[in-house]
N, C-alpha and C positions, 0 to 999 in steps of 0.2 A: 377153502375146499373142505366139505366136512365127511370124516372118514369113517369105515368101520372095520373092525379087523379080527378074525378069529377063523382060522383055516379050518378048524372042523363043523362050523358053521356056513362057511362062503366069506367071500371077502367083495368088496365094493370101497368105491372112493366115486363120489359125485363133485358136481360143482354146475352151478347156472350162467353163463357166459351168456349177458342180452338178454334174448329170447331164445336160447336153446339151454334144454338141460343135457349134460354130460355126464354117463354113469360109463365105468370100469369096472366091468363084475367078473369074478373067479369064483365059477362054483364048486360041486353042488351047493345048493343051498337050504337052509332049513328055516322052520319057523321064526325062529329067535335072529334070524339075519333079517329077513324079509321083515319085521315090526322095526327094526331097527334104519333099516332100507325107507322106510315109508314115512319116519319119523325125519331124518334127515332131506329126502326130499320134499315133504311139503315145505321143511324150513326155507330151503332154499327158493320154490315160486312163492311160497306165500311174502318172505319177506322182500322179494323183487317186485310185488306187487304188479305179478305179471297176471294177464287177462287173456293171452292167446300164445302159446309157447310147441316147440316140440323137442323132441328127446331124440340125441344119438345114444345108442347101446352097445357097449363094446362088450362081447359075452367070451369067455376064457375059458379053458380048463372043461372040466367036466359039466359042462354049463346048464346042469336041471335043477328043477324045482322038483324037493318032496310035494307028497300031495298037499298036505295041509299047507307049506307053504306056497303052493300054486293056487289054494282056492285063495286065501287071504290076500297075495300081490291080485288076485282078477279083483278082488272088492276095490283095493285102492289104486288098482289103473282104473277102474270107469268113476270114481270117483275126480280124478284128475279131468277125464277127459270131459265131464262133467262141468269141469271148472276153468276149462280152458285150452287140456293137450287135443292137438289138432293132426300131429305128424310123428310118428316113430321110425327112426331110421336104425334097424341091427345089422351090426357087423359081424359077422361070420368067420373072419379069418383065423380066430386064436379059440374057438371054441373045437374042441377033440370031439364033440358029438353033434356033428350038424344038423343031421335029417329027424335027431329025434327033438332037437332044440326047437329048429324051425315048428317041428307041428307043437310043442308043449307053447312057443309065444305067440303064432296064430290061435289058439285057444282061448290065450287071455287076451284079445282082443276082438275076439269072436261075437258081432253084434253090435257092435259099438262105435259109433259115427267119427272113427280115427282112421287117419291111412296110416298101414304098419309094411314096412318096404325092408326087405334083407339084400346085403350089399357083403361082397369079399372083399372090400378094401374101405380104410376109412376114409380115401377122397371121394370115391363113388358117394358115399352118403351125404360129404357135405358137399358136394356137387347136387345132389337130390332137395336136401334140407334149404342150400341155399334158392335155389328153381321154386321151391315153395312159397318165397316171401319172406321166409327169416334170414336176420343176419349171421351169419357165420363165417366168424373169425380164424381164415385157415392157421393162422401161426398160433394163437391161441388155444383152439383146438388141437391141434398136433401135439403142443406142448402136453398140455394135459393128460394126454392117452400116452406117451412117452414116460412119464413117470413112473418111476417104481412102487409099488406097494409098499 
């Protein structure tokens, strides 16, 4: 699982299970989280050597993006999707700012030939994720989003 940690920055813990990616984010978040965010997940599909993948999002805390780093994560979400992401699943339940979250990750996926689906529980998504074609590993997945930071 490969991590990143600096609370004045945003905080994130990813990992890629199969064909789904898994991120844990506690925001706000800034520039220097989001290169770091971007660095670790390509690691993780590029070296899965995955060709068709989607992503559960679990958004916490004060869950926005500065601007700069909102324009910088759209460059490398259509990048991904460019490369392969086909389905985003966000969960909503532990982010303290929903309605402004919801329209800031509709944005970054605004135009872009990905289905982006927001869910208040993280079975609804992998109920959704799974309905899609991909596998997902409900005890797997649970575990992961259960950890602590």
């Amino acid at each position: 699982m490969a991590s990143y940690y600096n609370k004045q920055h945003g905080e994130f813990t990813l990992t890629m299970i199969q064909d789904v990616v898994l991120t844990n984010a506690i925001g706000p978040w800034n520039l220097e989280c989001i290169v770091q965010f971007g660095l670790k997940y390509g690691e993780s599909v590029y070296s899965a050597k995955a060709t068709k993948w989607a992503d559960i999002i679990m958004l916490q805390g004060e869950s926005l993006l500065v601007p700069d780093a909102e324009k910088d994560l759209q460059i490398r979400i259509a990048r991904a999707v460019q490369t392969g992401l086909t389905h985003v699943a966000v969960v909503m339940c532990k982010s303290e700012v929903k309605t402004t979250a919801k329209m800031q990750m509709s944005r970054l996926y605004k135009g872009l030939p990905a289905t982006l689906e927001f869910f208040e529980t993280l079975g609804e998504a992998m109920d959704w994720v799974t309905q899609q074609g991909y596998r997902c590993e409900r005890e797997s997945v649970e575990n992961f989003f259960e950890q602590a930071f």
